[in-house]
N, C-alpha and C positions, 0 to 999 in steps of 0.2 A: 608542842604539838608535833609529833610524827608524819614525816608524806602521806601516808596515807590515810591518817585524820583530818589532815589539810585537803587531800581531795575530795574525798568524801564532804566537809564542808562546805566547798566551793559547788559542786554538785547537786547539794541543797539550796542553796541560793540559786544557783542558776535556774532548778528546778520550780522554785517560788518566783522569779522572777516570770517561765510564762506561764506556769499557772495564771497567774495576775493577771493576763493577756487572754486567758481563753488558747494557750498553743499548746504543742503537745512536746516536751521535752526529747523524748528520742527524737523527732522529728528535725527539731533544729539541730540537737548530737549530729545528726547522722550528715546534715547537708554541711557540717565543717570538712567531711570526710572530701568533699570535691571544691572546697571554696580554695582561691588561687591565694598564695601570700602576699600580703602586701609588699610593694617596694615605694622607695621614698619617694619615685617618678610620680606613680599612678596616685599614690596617696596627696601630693602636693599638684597633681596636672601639669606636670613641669612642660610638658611640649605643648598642651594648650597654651598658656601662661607666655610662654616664648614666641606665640605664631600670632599673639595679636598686636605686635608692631607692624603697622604697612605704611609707610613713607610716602608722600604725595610728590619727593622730589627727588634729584640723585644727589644732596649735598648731604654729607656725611653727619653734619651734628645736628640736623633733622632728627635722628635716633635718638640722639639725650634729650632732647626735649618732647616727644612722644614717652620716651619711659619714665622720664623724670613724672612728668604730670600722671601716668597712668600709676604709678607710686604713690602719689601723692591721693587717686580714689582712691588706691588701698587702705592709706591710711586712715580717711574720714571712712571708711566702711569700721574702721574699727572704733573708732570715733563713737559710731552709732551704736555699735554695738554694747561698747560701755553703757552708755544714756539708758539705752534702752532697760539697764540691768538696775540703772536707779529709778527710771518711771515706774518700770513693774513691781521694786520690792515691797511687798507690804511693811508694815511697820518697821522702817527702815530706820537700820542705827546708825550714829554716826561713826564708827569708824567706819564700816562697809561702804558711806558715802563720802569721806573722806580720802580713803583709799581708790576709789573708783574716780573720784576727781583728780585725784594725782596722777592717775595710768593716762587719762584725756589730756591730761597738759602734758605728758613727757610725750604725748604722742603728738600736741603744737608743738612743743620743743623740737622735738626730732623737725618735722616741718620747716620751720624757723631754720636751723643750723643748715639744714641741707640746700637751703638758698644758693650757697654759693657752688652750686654744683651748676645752676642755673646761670650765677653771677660772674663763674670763671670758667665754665664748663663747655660754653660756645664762643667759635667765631661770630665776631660783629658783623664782618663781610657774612658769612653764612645764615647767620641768624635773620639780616635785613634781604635775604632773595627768600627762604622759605617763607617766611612771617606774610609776606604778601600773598601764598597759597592757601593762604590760611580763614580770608578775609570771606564773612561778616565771623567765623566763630570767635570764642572769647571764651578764658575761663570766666568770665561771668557766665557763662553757662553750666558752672559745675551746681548738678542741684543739689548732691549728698551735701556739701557745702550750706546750701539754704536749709536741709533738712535739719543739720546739727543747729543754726542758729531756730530756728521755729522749737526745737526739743530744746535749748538752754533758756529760754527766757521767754517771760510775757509779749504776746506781736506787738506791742505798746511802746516796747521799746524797739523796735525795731521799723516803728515806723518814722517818715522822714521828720524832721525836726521843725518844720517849715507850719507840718500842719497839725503835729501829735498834740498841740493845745485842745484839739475840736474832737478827739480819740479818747474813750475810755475801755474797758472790758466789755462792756454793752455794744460796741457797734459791730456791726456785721461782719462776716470775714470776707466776703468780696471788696465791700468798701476799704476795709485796712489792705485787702491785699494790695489792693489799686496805689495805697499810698506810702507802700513800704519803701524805706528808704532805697532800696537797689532800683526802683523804678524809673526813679528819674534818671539813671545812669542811662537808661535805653529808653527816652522819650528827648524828641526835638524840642531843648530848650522855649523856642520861641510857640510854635505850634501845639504843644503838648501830643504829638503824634508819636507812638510807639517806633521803633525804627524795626529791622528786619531780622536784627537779630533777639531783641525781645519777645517779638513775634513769635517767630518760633519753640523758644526757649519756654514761652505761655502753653502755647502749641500742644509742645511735649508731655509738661509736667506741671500744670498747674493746679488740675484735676488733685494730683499728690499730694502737692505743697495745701490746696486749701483740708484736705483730709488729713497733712501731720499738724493744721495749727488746731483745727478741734481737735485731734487726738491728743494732744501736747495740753490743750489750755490750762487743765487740774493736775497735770502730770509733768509738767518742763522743769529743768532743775531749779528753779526760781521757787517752782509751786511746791516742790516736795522738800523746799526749804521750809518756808512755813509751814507747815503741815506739822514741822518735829516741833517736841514740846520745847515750851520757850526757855528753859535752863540749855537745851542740846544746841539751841541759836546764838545762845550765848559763847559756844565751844569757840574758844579761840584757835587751836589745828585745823575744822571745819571753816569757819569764817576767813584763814588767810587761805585753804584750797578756795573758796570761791570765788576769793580776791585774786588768787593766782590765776587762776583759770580764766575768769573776765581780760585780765592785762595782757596775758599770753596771746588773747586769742585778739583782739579786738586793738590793740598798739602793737606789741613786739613783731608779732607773725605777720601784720598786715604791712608794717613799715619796711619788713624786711622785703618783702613783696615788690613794694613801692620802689623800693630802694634801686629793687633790680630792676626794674623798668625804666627807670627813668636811665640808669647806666645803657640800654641799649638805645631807647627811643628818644632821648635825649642827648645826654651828654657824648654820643660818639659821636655824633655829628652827623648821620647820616641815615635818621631817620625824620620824619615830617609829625612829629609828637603828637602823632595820633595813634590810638590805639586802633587792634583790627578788629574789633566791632563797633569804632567809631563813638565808643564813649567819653564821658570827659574823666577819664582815669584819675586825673590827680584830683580832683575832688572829691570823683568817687569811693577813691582808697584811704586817703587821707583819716585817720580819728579825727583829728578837732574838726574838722568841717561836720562829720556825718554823726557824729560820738555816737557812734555804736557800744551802749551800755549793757551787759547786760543784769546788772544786779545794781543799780542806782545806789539803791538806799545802804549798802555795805561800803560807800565811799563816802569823804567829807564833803562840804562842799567846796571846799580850798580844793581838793584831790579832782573834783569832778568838774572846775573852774578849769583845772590845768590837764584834762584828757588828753590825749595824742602825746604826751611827755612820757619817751621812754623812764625815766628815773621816777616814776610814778613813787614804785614801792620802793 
């Protein structure tokens, strides 16, 4: 095809595409004539993007850990945006859900690995004066976080193990919310009182959270599991992504987590092993205490005996 057959066809489509719109083709021709060129600044918001670091303090590795964590939304925003591309697909094959579960786990990977930016990346002395400016927030507060667990699995399993015997599909979603396992992390052991930083964190986004679990209920990656027919369940490429994807996210990524907390707020000695929303973190984070499942029946039960063991697979 010649340049000038090639423009010419391009012109036609452009042409049909606002047809299709109801627009008027010269009309949009003509406004390229004043539209400005992209640069990779404007296109990326790179000085936005850059100006929402504000430091509550003047110690200097304050700044790696506001960016680190603000990286870390980024990530779950993409997180979501995967999921989102497997709730919606209609008859969904499996490679496209196969493939799409692999991009969510290099993206815990990525997560996981960059731990040590957090694990080596601050002073102790620094970490233990801001970390107190910090106090009641908590990434327990990250809710993109909550959104991706309510979009991977039934809230069935995500509720606390204490009471999931008396839980089925049928019960209400205020009552499961009350009983999801992150709850008790931010309620007075003794009293059953929400603490202040729960509070809040309900406050904000709870509204949300109970409108991603009915959105999610027929649509969470769980559910658009079964849905495929049952030779595509049997895929063994499909069945170790789900398996990868549960371990990654639910041991590997949370241990690593673990891992670095307790390096600051423990073992350096010179913090009071509490966390700063005053939860009981190591239980909280902990898999074998919480076994945060989320695809049960894709494990043995030897395999799901032994949850929180990195050497799982």
């Amino acid at each position: 095809m010649n340049p000038t057959d090639h423009s010419e066809s391009i012109l036609k489509e452009i042409d049909l595409k606002f047809q299709a719109i109801n627009q008027k083709t010269d009309v949009q021709l003509e406004g390229l004539l004043w539209s400005k060129p992209i640069t990779y600044w404007d296109y990326i918001q790179t000085d936005a993007l850059l100006n929402l670091q504000i430091q509550r303090t003047t110690l200097p590795d304050e700044m790696v850990f506001i960016m680190y964590h603000q990286v870390n939304e980024l990530i779950f925003k993409m997180i979501l945006w995967e999921i989102d591309q497997i709730a919606d697909a209609q008859n969904i094959q499996v490679d496209f859900f196969s493939e799409r579960l692999s991009r969510i786990t290099r993206y815990f990977d990525m997560l996981t690995n960059s731990f040590s930016i957090m694990e080596n990346g601050m002073e102790v002395d620094q970490y233990m004066k801001f970390r107190n400016t910090l106090t009641p927030a908590s990434g327990f507060q990250s809710a993109q976080y909550r959104l991706i667990e309510f979009a991977s699995t039934d809230v069935i399993n995500l509720t606390d193990r204490r009471y999931k015997a008396g839980f089925d599909e049928n019960t209400d979603l205020e009552t499961t919310f009350e009983h999801l396992y992150w709850q008790a992390a931010g309620k007075d052991y003794h009293t059953g009182e929400k603490s202040y930083l729960l509070q809040e964190f309900e406050n904000k986004y709870k509204g949300q959270f109970l409108r991603q679990m009915s959105t999610f209920k027929t649509k969470n990656i769980w559910q658009k599991f079964t849905q495929l027919p049952i030779e595509d369940q049997q895929n063994q490429e499909l069945i170790h992504a789900m398996r990868h994807y549960d371990k990654t996210v639910n041991i590997t990524w949370v241990m690593q987590h673990l891992n670095t907390a307790r390096k600051y707020i423990l073992e350096s000695g010179k913090g009071n092993g509490e966390a700063t929303g005053g939860s009981d973190w190591q239980k909280y984070m902990h898999p074998k205490y919480q076994r945060r499942i989320f695809f049960p029946k894709l494990w043995t039960e030897e395999e799901l005996s032994n949850w929180g063991n990195e050497d799982l697979l």
